[in-house]
C-alpha positions as CSV (number, residue, x, y, z in Angstrom):
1,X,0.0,0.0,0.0
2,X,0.8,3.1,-0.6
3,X,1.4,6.3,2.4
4,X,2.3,9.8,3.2
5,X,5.3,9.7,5.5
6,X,6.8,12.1,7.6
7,X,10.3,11.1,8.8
8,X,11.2,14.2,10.1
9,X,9.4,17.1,11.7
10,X,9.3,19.8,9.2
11,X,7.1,22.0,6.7
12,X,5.0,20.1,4.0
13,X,6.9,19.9,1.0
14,X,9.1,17.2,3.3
15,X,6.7,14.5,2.9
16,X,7.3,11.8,0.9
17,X,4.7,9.4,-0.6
18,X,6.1,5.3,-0.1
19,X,5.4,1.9,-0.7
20,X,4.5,0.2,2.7
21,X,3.7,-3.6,3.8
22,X,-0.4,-3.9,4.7
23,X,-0.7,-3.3,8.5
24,X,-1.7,-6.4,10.1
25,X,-4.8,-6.7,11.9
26,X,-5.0,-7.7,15.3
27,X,-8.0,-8.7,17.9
28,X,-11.1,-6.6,18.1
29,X,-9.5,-4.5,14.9
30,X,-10.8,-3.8,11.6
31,X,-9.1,-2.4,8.5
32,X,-10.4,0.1,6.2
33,X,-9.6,0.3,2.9
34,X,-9.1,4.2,2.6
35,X,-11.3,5.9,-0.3
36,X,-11.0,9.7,1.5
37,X,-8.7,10.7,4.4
38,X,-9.5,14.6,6.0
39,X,-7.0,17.0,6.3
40,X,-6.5,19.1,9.9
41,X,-5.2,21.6,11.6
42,X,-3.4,18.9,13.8
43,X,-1.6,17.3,11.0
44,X,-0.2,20.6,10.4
45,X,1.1,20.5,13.9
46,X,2.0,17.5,13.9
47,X,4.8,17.1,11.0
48,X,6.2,20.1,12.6
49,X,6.9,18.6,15.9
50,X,4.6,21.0,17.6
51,X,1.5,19.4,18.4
52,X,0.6,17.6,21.5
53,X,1.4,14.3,20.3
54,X,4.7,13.2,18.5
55,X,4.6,9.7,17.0
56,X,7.8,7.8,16.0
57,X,9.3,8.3,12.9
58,X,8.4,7.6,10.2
59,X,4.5,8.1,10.5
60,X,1.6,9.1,8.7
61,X,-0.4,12.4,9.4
62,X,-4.6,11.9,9.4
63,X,-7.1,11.6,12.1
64,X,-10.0,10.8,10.2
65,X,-10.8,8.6,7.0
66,X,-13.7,6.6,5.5
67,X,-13.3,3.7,3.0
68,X,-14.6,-0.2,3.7
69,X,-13.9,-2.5,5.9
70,X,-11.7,-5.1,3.8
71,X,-10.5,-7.5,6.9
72,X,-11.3,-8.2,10.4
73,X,-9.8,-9.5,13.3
74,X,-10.5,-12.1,16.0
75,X,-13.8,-11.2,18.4
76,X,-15.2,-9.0,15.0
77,X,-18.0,-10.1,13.8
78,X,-17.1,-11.3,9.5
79,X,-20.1,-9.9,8.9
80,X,-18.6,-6.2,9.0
81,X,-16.6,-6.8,5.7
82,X,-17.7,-5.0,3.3
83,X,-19.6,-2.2,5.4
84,X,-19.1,1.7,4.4
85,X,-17.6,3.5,7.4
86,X,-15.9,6.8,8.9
87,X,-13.0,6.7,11.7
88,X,-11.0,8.3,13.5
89,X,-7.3,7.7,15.0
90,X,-4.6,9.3,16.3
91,X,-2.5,9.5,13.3
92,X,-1.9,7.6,10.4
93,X,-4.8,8.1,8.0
94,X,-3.0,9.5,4.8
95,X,-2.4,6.2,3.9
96,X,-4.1,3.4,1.3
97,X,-5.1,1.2,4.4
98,X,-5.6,1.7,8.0
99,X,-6.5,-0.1,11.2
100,X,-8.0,0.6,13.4
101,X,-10.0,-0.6,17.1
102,X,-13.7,-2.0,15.5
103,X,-15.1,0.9,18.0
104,X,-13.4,3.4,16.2
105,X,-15.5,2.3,12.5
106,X,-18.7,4.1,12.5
107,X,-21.4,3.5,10.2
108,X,-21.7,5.8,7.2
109,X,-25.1,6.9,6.1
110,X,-25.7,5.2,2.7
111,X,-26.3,8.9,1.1
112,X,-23.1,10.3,2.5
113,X,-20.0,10.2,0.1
114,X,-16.3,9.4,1.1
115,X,-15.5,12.3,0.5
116,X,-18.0,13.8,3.0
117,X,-17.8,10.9,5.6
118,X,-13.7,11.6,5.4
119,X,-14.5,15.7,6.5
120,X,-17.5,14.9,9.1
121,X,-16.2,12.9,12.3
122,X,-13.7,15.5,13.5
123,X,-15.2,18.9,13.1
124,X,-18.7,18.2,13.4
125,X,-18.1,15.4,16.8
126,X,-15.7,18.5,18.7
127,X,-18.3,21.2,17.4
128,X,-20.7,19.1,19.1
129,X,-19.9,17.8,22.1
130,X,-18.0,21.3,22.9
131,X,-21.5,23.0,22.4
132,X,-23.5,20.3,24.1
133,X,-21.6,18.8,26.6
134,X,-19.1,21.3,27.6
135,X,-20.6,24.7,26.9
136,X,-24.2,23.2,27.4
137,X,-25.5,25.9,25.4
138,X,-29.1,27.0,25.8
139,X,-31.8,27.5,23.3
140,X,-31.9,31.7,22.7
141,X,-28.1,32.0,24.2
142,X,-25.4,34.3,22.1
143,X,-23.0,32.0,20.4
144,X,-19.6,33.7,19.1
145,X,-18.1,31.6,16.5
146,X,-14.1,33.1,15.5
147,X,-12.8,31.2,12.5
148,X,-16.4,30.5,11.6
149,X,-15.4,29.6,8.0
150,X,-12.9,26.2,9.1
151,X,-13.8,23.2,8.9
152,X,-14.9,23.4,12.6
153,X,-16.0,26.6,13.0
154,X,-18.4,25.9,10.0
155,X,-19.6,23.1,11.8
156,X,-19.9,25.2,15.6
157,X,-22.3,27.9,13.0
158,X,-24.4,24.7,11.7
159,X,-24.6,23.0,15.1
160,X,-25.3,26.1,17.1
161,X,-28.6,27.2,14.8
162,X,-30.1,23.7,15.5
163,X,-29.6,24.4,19.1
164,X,-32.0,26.9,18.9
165,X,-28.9,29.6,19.5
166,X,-28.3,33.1,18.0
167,X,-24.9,33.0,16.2
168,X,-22.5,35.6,15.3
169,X,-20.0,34.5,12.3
170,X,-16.4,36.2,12.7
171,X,-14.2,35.4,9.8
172,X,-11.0,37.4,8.0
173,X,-13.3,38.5,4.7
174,X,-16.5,38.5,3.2
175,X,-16.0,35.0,1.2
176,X,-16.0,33.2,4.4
177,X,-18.8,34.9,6.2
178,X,-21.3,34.9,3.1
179,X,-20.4,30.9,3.6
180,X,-21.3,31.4,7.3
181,X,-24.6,33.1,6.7
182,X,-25.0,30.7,4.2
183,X,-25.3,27.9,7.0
184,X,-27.4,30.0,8.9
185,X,-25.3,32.7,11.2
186,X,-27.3,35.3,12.1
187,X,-25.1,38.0,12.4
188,X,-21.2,38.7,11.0
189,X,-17.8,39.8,11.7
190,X,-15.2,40.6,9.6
191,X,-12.3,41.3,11.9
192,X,-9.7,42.1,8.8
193,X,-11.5,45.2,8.9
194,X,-13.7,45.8,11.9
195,X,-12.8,46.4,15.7
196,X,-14.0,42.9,16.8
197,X,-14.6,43.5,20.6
198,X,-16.3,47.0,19.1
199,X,-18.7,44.9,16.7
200,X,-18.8,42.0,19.9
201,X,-20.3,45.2,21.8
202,X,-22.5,46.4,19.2
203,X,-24.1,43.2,18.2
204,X,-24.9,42.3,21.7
205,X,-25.8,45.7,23.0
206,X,-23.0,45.2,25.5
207,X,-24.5,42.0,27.1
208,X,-21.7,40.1,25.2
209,X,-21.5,36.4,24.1
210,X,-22.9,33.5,26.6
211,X,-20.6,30.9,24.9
212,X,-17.0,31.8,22.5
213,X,-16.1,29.2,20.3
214,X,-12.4,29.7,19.4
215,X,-10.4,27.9,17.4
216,X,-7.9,30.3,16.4
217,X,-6.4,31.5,19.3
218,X,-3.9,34.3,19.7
219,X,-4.7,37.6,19.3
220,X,-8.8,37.1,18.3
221,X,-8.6,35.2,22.3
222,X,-7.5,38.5,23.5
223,X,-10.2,40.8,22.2
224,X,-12.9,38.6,22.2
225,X,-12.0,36.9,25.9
226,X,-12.7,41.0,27.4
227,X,-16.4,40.9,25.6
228,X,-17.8,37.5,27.0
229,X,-21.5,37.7,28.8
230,X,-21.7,37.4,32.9
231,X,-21.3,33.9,33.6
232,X,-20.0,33.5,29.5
233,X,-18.1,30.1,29.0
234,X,-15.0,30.5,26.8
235,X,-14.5,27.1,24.4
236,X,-10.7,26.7,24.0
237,X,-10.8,24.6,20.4
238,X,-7.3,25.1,19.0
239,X,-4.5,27.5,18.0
240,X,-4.6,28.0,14.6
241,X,-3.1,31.6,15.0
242,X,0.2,30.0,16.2
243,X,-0.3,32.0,19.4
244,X,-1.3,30.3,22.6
245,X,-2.8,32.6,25.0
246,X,-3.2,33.6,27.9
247,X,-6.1,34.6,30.2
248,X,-5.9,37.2,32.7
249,X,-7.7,35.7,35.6
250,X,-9.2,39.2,36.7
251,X,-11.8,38.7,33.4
252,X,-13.0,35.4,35.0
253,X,-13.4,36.4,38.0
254,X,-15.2,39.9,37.5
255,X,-17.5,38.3,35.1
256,X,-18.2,35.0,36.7
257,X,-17.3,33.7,33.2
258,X,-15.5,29.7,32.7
259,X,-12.2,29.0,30.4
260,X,-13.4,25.4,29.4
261,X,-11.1,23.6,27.4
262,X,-12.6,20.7,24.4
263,X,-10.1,17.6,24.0
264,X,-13.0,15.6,21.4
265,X,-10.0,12.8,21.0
266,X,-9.8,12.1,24.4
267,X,-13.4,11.4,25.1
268,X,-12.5,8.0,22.6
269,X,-10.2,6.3,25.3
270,X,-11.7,8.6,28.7
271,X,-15.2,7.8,28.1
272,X,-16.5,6.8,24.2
273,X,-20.3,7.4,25.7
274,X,-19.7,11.0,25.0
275,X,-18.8,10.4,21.3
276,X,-21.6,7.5,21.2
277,X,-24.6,9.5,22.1
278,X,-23.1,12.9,20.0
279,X,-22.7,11.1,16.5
280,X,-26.4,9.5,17.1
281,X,-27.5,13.1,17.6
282,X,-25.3,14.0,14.5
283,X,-26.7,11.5,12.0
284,X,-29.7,12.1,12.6
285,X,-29.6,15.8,11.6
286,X,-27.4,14.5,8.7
287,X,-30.0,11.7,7.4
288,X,-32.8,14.6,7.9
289,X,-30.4,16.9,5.5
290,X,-30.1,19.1,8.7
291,X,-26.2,19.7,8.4
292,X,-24.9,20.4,5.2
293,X,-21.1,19.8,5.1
294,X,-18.8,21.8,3.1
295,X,-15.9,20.3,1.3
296,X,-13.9,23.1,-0.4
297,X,-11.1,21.1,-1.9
298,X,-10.5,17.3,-2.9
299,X,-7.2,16.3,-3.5
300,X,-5.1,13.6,-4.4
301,X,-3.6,11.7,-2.2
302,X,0.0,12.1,-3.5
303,X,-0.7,16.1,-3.3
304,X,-1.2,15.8,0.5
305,X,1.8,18.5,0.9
306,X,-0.5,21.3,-1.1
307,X,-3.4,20.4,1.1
308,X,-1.7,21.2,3.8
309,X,-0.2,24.6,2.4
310,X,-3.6,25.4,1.6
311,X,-5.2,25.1,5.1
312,X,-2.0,26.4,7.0
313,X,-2.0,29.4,4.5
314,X,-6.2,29.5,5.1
315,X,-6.7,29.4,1.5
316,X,-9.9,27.3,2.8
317,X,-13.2,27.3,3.9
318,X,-15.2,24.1,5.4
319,X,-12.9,20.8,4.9
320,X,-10.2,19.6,2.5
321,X,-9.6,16.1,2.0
322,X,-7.7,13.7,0.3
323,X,-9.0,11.4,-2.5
324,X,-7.6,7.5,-2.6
């Protein structure tokens, strides 16, 4: 089989696309024969040595792919071969085949493509249970989505209307938040060009958000932290900026207002009821055409490296994914 390798931490164009043996599978295992493989943030990270986790070299970036199930191992049931599926993993999904724990291989609706089922698991299961089960947003709360264009943020804007939520889209240009209105944000941002804890101020007559979804970190945290509600809880997605930030505890305090942090992978080894009960909720808005993923970009495998150019450059909006 064939897979993207990174053998030393680096920038994209240092991947390398090689010949592998098939992974064996192993008890309670299944493996996939990849047909899509998403593209993420993390990966990005990842080859570069500064994400969270640092496999052994050589490895494969991807956290999520769908494909069939071609082979199965002791205590899985034979009749799963042959089944359409999306999962998740820690790494390793650029790649031809994949295994992976049969818990991990979720059923994929029969009118959802690879190519969707490859972009949907990550970004719509954290956008989800962050909202849900950390945030516990209520129906007619102010939701604050930054980066609401991503893959994830565009997922926070869907998720957010169907909980019954007023959301406010802010995105670096116009492109991006016509996409956000587009999947039903209320209100916009643009903070290229508009003072964001002004517009924050404005939009809310000075009540401020209830819940921040950010995913981008840096110097949006910093304006948009000083503009949450009383008792506002502050979702703590990601770092695409590059910046990690830092909150002044005085804001918390004064305004009774929560940091809470959103780990979705964890969940799968800490406690896999959370993901369970979220992706039933989640399929059943997608069978009832409820969510609409966006897939800007499918790309060959082999051109993984200008996949990730494109999303660390932000040349996209909703998912890109690899074709296999």
């Amino acid at each position: 089989m064939k897979a993207v390798l990174c053998k030393s931490f680096g920038a994209p164009d240092q991947l390398t696309v090689e010949d592998l043996e098939s992974p064996l599978v192993k008890r309670d295992e299944v493996k996939i024969r990849v047909r899509a493989c998403g593209v993420n943030f993390p990966d990005a990270l990842m080859i570069q040595g500064l994400y969270q986790l640092k496999p052994p070299f050589p490895f494969s970036p991807g956290l999520e792919v769908a494909g069939d199930i071609i082979e199965v191992g002791p205590g899985v049931d034979t009749e799963r071969v042959g089944q359409r599926i999306m999962a998740t993993m820690m790494f390793g999904g650029f790649a031809e085949e994949v295994v992976v724990p049969q818990s991990a291989a979720l059923h994929m609706p029969a009118n959802m493509s690879y190519e969707t089922g490859a972009g949907f698991p990550l970004v719509y299961g954290t956008a989800h249970v962050a909202l849900s089960c950390r945030a516990r947003l209520n129906a007619g709360e102010i939701l604050l989505v930054l980066g609401a264009a991503g893959g994830v943020g565009l997922a926070a804007v869907e998720i957010g209307k169907l909980m019954s939520a007023r959301v406010i889209a802010a995105a670096s240009n116009a492109h991006k938040l016509a996409l956000a209105r587009s999947r039903g944000a209320d209100d916009t941002i643009n903070y290229s060009h508009e003072d964001l804890r002004e517009r924050i101020k404005s939009l809310t007559e000075d009540r401020g958000p209830d819940v921040i979804f950010d995913p981008v970190g840096g110097d949006i945290f910093d304006q948009a932290v000083r503009r949450i509600a009383w008792e506002g809880r502050y979702l703590v997605i990601g770092f695409a900026s590059g910046r990690i930030p830092a909150l002044p505890a005085n804001i918390a305090l004064l305004k009774n207002a929560s940091l809470v942090g959103v780990f979705w992978g964890a969940y799968l080894s800490r406690d896999p009821g959370v993901v369970k009960r979220s992706f039933q909720q989640l399929l059943t808005w997608y069978n009832d055409d409820r969510l609409r993923p966006h897939i800007h970009r499918a790309y060959p495998l082999e051109d993984a490296p200008n996949a990730l150019e494109d999303l660390i450059n932000r040349r996209a909006m909703g998912k890109l994914v690899l074709t296999v």
